[in-house]
mmCIF file as Biopython writes it, N, C-alpha, C and O atoms, coordinates in Angstrom:
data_model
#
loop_
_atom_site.group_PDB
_atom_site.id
_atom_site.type_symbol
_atom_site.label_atom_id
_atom_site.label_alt_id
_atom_site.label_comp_id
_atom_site.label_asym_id
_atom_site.label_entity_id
_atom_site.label_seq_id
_atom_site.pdbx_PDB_ins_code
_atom_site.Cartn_x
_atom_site.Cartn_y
_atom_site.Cartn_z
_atom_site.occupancy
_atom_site.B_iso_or_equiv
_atom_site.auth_seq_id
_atom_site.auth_asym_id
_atom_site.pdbx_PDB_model_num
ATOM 1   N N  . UNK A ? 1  ? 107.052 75.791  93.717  1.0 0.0 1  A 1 
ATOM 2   C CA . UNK A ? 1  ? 105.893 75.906  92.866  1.0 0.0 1  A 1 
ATOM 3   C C  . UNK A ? 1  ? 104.893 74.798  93.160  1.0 0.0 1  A 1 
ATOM 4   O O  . UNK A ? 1  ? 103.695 75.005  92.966  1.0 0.0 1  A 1 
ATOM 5   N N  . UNK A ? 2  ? 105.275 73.790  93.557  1.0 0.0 2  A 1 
ATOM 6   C CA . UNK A ? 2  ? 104.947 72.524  93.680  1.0 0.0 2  A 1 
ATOM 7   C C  . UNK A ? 2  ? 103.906 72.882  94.699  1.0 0.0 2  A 1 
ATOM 8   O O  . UNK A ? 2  ? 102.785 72.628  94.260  1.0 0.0 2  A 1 
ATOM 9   N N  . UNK A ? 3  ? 103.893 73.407  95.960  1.0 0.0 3  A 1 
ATOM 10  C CA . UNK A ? 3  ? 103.481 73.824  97.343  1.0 0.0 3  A 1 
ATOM 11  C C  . UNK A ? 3  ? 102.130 74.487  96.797  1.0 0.0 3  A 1 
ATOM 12  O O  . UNK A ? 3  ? 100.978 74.180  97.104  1.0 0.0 3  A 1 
ATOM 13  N N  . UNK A ? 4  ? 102.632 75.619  95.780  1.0 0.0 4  A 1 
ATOM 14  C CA . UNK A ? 4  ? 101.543 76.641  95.243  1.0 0.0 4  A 1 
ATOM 15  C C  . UNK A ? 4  ? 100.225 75.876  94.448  1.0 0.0 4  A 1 
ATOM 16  O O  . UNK A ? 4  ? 99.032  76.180  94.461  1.0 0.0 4  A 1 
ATOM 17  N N  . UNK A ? 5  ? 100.886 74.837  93.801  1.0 0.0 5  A 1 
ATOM 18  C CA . UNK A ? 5  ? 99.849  74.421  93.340  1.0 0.0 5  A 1 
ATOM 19  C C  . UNK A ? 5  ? 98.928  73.169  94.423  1.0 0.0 5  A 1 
ATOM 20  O O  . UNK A ? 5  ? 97.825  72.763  94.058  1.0 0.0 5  A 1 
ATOM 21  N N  . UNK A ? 6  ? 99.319  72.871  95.225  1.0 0.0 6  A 1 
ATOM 22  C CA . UNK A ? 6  ? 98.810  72.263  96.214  1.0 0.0 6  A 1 
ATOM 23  C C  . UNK A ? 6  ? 97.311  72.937  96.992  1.0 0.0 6  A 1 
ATOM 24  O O  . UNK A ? 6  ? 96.167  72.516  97.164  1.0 0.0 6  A 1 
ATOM 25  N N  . UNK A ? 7  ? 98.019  74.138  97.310  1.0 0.0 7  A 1 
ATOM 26  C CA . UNK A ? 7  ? 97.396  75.035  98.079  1.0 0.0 7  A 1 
ATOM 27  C C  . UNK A ? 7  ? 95.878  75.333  97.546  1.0 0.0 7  A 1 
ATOM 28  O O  . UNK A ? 7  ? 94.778  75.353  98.099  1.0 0.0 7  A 1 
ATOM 29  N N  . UNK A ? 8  ? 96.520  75.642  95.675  1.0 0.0 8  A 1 
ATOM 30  C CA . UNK A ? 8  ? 95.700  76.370  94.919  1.0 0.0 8  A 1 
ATOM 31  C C  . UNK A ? 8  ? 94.389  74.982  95.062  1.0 0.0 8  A 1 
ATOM 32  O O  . UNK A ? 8  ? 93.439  75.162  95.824  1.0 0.0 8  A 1 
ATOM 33  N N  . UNK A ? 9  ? 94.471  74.081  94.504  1.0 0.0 9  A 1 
ATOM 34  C CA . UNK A ? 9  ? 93.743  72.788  94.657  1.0 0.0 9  A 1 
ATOM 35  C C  . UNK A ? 9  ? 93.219  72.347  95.954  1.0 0.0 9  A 1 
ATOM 36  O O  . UNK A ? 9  ? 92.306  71.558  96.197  1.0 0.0 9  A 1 
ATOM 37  N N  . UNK A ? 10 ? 94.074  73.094  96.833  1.0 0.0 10 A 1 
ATOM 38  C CA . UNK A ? 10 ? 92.920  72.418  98.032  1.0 0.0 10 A 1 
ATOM 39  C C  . UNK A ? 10 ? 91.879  73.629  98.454  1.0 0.0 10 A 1 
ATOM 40  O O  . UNK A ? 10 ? 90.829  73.385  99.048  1.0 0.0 10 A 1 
ATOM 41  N N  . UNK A ? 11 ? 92.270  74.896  98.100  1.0 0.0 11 A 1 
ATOM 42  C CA . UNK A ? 11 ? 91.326  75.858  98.028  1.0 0.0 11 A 1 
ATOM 43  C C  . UNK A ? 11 ? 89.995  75.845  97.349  1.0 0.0 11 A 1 
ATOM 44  O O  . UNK A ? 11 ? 88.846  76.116  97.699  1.0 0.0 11 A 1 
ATOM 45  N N  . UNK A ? 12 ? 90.590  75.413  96.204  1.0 0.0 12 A 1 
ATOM 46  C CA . UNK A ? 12 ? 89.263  74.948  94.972  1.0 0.0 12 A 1 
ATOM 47  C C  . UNK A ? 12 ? 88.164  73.762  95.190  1.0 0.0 12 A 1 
ATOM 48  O O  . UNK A ? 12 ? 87.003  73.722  94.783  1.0 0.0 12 A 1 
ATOM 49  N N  . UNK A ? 13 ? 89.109  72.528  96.188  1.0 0.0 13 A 1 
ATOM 50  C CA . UNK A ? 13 ? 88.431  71.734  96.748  1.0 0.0 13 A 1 
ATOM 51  C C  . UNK A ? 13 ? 87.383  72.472  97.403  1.0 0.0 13 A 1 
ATOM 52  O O  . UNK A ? 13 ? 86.253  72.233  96.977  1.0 0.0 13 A 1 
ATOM 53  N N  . UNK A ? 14 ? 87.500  73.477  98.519  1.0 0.0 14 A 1 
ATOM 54  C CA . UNK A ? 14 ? 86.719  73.693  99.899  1.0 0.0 14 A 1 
ATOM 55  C C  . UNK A ? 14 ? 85.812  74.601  99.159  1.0 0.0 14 A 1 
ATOM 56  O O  . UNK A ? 14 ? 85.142  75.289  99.930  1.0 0.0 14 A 1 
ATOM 57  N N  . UNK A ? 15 ? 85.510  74.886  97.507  1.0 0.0 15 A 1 
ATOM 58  C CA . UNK A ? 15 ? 84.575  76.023  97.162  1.0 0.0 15 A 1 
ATOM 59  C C  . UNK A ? 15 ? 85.464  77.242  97.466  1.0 0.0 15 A 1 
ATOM 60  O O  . UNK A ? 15 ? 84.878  78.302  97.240  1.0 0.0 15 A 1 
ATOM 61  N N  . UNK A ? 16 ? 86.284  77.327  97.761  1.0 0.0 16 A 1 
ATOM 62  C CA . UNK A ? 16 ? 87.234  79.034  97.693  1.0 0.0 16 A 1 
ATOM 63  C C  . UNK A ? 16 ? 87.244  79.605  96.746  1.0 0.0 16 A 1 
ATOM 64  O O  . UNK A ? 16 ? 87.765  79.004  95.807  1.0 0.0 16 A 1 
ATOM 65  N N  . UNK A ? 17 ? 86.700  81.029  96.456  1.0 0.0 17 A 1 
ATOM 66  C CA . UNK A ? 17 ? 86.961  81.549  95.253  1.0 0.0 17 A 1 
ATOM 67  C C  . UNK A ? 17 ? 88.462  82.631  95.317  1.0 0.0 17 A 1 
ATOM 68  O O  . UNK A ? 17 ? 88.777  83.533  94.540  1.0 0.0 17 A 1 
ATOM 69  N N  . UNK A ? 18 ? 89.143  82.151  96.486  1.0 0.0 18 A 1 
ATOM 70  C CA . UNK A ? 18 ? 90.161  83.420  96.289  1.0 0.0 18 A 1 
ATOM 71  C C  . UNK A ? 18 ? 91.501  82.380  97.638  1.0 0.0 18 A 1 
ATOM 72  O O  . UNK A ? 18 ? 91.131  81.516  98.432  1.0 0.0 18 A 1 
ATOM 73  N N  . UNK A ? 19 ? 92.566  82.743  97.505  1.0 0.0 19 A 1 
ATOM 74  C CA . UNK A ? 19 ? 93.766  82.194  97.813  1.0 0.0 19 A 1 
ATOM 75  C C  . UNK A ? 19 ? 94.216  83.333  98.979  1.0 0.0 19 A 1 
ATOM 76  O O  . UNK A ? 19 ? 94.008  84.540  98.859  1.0 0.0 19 A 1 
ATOM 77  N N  . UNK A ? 20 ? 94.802  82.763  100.001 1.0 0.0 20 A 1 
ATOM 78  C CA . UNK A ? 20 ? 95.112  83.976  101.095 1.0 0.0 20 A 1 
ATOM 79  C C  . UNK A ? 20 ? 96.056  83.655  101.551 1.0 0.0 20 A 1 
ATOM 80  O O  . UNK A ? 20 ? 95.938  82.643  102.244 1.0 0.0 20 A 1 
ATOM 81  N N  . UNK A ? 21 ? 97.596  84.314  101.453 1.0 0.0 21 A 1 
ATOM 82  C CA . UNK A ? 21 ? 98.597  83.943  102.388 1.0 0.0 21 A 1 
ATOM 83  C C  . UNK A ? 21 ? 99.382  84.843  103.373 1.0 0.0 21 A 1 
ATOM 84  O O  . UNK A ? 21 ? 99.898  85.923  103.087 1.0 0.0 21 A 1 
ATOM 85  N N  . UNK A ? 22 ? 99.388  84.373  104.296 1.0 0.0 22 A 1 
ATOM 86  C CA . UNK A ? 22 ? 100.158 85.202  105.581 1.0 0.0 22 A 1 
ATOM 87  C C  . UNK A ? 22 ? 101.704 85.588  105.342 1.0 0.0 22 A 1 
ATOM 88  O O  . UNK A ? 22 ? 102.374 84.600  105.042 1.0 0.0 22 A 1 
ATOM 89  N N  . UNK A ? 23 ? 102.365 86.696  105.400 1.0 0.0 23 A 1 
ATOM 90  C CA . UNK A ? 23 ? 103.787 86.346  105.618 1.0 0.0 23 A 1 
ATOM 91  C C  . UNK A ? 23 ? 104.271 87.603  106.220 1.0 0.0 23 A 1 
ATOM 92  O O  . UNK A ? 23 ? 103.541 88.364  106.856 1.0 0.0 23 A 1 
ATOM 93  N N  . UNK A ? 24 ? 105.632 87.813  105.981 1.0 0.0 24 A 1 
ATOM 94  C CA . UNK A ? 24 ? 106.450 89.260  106.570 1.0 0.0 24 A 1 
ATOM 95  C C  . UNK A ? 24 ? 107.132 89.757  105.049 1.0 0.0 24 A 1 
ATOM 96  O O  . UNK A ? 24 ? 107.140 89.042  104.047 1.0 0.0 24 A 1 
ATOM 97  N N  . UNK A ? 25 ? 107.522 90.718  105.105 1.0 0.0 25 A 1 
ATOM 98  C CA . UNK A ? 25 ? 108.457 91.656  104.056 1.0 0.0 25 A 1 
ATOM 99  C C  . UNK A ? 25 ? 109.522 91.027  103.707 1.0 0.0 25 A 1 
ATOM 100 O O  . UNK A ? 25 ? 109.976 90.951  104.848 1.0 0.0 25 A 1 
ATOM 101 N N  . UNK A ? 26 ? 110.445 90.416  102.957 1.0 0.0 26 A 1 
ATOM 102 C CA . UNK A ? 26 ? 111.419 89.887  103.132 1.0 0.0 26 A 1 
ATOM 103 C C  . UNK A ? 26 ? 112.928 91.036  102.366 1.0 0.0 26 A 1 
ATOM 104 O O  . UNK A ? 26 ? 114.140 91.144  102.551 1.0 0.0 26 A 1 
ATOM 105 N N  . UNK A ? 27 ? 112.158 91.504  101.724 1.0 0.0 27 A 1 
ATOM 106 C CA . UNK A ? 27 ? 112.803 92.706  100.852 1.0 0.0 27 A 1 
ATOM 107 C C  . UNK A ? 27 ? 112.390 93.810  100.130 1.0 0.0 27 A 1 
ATOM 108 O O  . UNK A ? 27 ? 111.168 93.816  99.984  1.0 0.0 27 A 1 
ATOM 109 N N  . UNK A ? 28 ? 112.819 94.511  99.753  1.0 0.0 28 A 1 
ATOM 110 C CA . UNK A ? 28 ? 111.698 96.001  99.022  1.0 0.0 28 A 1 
ATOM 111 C C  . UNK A ? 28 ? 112.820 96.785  98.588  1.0 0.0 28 A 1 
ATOM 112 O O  . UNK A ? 28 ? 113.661 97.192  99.390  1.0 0.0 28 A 1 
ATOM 113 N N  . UNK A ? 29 ? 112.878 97.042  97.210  1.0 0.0 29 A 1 
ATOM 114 C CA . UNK A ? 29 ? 113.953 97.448  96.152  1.0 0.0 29 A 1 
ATOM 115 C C  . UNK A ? 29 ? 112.962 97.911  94.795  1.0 0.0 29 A 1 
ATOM 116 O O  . UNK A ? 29 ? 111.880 97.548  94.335  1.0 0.0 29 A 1 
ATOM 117 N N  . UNK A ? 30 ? 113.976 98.899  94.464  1.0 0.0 30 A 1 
ATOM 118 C CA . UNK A ? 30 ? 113.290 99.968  93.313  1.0 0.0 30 A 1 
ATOM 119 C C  . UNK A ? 30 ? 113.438 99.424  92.270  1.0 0.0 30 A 1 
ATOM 120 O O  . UNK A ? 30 ? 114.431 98.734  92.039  1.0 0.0 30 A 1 
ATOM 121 N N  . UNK A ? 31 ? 112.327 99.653  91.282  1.0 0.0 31 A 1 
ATOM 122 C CA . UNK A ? 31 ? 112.184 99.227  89.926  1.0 0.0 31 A 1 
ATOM 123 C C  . UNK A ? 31 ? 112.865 100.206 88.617  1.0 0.0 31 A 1 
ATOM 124 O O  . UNK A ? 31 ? 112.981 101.425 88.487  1.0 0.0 31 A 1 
ATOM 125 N N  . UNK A ? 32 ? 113.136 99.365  87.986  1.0 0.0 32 A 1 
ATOM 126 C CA . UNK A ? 32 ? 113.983 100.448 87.284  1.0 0.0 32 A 1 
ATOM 127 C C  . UNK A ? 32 ? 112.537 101.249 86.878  1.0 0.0 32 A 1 
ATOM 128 O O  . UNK A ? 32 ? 112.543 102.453 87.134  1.0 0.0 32 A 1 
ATOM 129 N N  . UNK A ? 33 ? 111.607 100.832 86.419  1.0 0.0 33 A 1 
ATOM 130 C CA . UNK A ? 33 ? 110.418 102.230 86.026  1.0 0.0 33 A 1 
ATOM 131 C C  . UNK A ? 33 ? 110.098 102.961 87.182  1.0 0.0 33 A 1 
ATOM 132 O O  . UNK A ? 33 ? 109.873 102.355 88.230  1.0 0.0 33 A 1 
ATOM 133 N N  . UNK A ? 34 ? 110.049 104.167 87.127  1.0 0.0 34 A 1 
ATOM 134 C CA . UNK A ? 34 ? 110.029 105.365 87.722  1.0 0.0 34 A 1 
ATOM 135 C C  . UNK A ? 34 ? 108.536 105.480 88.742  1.0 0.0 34 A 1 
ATOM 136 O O  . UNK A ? 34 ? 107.445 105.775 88.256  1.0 0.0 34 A 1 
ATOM 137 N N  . UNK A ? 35 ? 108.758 105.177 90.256  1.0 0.0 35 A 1 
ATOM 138 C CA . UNK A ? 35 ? 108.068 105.580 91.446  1.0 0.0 35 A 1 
ATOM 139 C C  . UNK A ? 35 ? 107.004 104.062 91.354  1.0 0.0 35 A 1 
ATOM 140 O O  . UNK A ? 35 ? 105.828 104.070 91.718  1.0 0.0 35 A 1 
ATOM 141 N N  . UNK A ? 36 ? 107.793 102.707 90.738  1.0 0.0 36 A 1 
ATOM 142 C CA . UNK A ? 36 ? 107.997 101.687 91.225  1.0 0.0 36 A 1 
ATOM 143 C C  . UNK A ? 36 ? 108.650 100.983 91.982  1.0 0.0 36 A 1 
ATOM 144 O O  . UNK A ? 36 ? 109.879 101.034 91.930  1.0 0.0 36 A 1 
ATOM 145 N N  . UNK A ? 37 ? 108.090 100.262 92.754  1.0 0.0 37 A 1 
ATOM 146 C CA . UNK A ? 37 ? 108.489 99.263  94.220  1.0 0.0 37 A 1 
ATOM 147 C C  . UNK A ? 37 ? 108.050 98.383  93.872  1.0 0.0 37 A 1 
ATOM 148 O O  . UNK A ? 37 ? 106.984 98.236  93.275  1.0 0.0 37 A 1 
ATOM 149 N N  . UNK A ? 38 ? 109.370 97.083  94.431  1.0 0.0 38 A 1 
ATOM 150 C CA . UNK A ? 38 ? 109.195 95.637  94.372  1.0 0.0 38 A 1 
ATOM 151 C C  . UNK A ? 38 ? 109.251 95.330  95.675  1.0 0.0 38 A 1 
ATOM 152 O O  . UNK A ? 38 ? 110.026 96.045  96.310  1.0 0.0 38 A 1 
ATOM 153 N N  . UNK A ? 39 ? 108.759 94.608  96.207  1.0 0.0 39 A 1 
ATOM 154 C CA . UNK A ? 39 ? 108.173 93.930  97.552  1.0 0.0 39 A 1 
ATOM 155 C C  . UNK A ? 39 ? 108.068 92.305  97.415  1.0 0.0 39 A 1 
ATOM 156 O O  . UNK A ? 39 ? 107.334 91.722  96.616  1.0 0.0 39 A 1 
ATOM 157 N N  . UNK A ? 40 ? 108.871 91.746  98.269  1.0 0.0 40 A 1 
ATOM 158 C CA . UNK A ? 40 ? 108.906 90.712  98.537  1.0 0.0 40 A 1 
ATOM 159 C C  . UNK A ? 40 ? 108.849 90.075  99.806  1.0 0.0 40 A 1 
ATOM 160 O O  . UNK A ? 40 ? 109.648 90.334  100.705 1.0 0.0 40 A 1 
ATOM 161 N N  . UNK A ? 41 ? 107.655 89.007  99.934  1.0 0.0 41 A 1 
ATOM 162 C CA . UNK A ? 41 ? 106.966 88.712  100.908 1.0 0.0 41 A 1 
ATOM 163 C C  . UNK A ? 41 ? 107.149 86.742  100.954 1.0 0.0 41 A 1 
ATOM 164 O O  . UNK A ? 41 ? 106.727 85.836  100.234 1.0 0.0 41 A 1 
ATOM 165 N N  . UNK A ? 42 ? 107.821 86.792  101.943 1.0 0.0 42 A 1 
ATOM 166 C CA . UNK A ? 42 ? 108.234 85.421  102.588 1.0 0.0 42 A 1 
ATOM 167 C C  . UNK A ? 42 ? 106.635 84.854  103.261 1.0 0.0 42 A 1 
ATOM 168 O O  . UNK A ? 42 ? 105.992 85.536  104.060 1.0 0.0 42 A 1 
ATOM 169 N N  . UNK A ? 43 ? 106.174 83.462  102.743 1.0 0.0 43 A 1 
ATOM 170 C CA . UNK A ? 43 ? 104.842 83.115  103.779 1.0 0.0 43 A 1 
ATOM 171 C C  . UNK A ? 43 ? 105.493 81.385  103.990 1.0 0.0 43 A 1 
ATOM 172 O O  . UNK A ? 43 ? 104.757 80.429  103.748 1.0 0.0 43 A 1 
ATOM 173 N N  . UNK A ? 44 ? 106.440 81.260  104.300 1.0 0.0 44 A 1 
ATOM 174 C CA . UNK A ? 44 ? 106.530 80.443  104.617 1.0 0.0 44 A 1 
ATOM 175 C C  . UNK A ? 44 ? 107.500 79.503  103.963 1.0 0.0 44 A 1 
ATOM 176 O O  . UNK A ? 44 ? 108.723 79.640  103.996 1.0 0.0 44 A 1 
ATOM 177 N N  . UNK A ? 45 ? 106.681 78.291  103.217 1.0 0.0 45 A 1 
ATOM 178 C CA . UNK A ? 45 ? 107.357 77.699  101.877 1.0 0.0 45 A 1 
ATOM 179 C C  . UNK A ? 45 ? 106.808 78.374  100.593 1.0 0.0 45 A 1 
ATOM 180 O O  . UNK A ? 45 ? 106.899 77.688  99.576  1.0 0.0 45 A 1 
ATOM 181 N N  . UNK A ? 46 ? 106.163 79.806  100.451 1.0 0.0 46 A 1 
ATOM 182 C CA . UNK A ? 46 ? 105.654 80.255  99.405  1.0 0.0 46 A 1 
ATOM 183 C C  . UNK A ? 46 ? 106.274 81.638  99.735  1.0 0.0 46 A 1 
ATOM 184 O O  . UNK A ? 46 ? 106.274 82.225  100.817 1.0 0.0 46 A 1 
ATOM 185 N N  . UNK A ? 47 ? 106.777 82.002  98.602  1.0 0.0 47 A 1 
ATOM 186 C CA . UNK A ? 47 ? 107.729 83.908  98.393  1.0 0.0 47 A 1 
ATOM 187 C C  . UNK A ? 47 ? 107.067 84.593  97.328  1.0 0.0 47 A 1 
ATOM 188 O O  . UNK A ? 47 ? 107.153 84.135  96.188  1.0 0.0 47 A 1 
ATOM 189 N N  . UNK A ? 48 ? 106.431 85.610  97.554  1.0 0.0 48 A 1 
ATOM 190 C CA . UNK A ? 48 ? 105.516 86.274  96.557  1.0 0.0 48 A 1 
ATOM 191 C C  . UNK A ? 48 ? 106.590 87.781  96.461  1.0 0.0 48 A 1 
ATOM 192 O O  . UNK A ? 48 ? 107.201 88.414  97.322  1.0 0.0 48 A 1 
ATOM 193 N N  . UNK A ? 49 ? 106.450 87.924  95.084  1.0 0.0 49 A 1 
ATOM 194 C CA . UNK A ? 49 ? 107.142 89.067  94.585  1.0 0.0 49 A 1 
ATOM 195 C C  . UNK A ? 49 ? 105.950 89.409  94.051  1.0 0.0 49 A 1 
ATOM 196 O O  . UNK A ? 49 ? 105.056 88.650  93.679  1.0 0.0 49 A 1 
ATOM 197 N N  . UNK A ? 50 ? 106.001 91.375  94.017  1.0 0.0 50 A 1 
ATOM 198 C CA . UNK A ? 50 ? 104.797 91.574  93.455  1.0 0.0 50 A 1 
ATOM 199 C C  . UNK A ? 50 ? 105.195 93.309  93.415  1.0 0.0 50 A 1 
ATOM 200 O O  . UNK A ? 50 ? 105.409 93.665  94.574  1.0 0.0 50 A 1 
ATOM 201 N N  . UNK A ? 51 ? 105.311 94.161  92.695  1.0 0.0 51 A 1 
ATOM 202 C CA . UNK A ? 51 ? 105.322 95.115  92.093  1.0 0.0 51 A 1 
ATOM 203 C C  . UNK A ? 51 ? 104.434 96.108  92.036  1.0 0.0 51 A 1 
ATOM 204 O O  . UNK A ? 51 ? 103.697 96.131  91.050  1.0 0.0 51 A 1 
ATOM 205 N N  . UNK A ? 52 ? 104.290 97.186  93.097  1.0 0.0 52 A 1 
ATOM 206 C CA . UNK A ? 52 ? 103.010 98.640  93.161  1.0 0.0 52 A 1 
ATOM 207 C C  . UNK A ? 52 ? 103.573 100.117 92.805  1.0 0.0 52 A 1 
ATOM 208 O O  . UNK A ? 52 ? 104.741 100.468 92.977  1.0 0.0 52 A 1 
ATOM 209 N N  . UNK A ? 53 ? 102.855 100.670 92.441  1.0 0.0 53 A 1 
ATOM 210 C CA . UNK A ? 53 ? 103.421 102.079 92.480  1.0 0.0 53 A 1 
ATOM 211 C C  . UNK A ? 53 ? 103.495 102.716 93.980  1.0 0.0 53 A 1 
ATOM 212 O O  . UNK A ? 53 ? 102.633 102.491 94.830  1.0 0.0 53 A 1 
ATOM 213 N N  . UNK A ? 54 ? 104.724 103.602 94.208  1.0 0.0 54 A 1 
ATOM 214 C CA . UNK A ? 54 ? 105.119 103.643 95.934  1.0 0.0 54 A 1 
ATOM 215 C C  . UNK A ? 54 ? 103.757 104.505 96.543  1.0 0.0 54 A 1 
ATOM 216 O O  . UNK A ? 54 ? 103.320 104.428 97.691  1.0 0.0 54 A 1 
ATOM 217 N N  . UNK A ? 55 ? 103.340 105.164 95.665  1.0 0.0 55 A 1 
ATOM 218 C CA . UNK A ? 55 ? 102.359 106.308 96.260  1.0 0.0 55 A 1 
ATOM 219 C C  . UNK A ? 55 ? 101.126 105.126 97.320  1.0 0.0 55 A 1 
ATOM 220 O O  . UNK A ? 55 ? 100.613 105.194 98.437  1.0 0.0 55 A 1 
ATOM 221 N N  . UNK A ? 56 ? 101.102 103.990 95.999  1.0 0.0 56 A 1 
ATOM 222 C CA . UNK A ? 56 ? 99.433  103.416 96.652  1.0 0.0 56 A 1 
ATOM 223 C C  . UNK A ? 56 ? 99.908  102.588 98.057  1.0 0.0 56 A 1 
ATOM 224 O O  . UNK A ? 56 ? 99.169  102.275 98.991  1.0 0.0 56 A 1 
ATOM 225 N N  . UNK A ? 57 ? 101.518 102.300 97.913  1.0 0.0 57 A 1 
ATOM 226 C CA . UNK A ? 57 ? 101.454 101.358 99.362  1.0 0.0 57 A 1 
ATOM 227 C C  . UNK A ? 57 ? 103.091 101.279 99.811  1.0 0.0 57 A 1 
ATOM 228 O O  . UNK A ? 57 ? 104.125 101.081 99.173  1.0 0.0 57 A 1 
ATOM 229 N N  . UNK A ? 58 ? 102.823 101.508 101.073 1.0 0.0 58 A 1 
ATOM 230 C CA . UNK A ? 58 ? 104.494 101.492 102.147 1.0 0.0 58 A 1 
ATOM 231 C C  . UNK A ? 58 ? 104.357 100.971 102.778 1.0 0.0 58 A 1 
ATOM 232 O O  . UNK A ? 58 ? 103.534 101.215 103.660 1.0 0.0 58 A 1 
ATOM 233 N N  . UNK A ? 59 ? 105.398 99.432  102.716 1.0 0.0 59 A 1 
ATOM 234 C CA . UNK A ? 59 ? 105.796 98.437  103.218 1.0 0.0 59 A 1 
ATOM 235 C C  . UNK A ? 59 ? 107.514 98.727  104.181 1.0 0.0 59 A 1 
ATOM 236 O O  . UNK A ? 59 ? 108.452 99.484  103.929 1.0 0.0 59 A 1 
ATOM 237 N N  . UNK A ? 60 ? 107.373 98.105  104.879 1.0 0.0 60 A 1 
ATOM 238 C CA . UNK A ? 60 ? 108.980 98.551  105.126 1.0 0.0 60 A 1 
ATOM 239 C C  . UNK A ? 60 ? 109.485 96.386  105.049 1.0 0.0 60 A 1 
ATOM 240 O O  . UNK A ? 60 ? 108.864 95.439  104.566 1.0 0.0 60 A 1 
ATOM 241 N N  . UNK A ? 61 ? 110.627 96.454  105.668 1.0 0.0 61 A 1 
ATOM 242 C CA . UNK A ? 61 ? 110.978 95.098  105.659 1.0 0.0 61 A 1 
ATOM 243 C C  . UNK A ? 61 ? 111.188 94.657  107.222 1.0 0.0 61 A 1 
ATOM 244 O O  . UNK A ? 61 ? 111.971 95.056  108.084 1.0 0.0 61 A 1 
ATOM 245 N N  . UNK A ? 62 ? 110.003 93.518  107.221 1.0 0.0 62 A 1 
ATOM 246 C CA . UNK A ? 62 ? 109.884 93.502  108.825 1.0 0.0 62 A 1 
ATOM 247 C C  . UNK A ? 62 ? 108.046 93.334  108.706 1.0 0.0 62 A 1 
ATOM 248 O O  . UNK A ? 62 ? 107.491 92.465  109.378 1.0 0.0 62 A 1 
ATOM 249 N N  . UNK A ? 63 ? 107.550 93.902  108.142 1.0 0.0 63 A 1 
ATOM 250 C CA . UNK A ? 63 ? 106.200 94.039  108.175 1.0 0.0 63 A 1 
ATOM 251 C C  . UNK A ? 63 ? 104.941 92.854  107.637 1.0 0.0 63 A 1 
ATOM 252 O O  . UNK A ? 63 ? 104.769 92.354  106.525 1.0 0.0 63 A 1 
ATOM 253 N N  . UNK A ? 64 ? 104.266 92.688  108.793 1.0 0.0 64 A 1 
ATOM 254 C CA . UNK A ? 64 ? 103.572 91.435  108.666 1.0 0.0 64 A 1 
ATOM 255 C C  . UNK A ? 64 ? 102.695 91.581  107.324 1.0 0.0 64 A 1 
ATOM 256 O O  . UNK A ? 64 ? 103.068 92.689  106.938 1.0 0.0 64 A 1 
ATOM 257 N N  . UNK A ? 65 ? 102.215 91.351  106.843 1.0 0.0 65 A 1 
ATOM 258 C CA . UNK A ? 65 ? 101.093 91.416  105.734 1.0 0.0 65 A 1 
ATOM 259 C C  . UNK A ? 65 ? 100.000 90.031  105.285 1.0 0.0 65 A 1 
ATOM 260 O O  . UNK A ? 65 ? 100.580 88.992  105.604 1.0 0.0 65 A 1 
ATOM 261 N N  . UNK A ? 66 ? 98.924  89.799  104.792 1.0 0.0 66 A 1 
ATOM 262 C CA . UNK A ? 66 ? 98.259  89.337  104.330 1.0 0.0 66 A 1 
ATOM 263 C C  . UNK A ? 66 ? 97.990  89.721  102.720 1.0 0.0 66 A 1 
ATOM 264 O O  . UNK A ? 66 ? 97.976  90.842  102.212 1.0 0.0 66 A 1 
ATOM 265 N N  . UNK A ? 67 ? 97.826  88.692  102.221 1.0 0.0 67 A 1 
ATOM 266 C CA . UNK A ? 67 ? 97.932  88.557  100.264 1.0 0.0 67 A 1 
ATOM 267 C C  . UNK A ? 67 ? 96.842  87.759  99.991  1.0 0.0 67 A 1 
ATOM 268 O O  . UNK A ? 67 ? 96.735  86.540  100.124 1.0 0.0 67 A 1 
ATOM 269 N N  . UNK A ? 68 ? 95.766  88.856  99.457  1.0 0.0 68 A 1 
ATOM 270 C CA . UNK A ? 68 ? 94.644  87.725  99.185  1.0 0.0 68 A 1 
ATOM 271 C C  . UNK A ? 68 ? 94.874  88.007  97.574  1.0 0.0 68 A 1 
ATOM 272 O O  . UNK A ? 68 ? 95.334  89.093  97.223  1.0 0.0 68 A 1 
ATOM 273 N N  . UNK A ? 69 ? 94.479  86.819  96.446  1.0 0.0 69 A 1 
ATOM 274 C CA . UNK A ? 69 ? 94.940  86.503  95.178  1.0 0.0 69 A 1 
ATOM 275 C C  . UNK A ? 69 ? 93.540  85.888  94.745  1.0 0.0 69 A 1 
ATOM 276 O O  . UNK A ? 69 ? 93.379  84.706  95.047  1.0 0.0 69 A 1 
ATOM 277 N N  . UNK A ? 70 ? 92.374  86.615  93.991  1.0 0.0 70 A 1 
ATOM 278 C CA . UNK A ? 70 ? 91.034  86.079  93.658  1.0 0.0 70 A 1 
ATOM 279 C C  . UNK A ? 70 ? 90.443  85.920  92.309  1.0 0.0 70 A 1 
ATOM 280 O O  . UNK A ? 70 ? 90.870  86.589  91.369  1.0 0.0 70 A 1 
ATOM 281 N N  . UNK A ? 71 ? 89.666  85.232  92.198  1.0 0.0 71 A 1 
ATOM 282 C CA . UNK A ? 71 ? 89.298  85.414  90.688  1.0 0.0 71 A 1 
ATOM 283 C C  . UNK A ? 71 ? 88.193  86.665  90.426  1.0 0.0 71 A 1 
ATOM 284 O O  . UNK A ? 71 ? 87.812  86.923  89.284  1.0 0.0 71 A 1 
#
């Protein structure tokens, strides 16, 4: 968490209005609510879990991705 908030602060330093991290798939498992997917994305020292309905997006595990996070 420590890392995250680092990041977040040096973003805010440079005028960034939005946070961007690189990573791969690290896992992808069903939600118990119905034609929900959990996706989990390794970027490094930062692991983003994050939750879509399957229709809007197919990830497999292995797959590079970009995560932009904005106000």
């Amino acid at each position: 968490m420590e890392v995250v908030r680092r990041v977040i602060k040096l973003a805010a330093a440079q005028g960034s209005r939005s946070l961007e991290l690189r990573g791969r798939v690290a896992e992808v498992s069903k939600s118990l609510i119905p034609r929900v997917v959990i996706y989990s994305v390794d970027c490094g020292d930062v692991r983003i879990r994050f939750d879509t309905l399957s229709d809007l997006l197919k990830l497999n595990v292995g797959d590079e991705v970009t995560i932009t996070v904005g106000k």
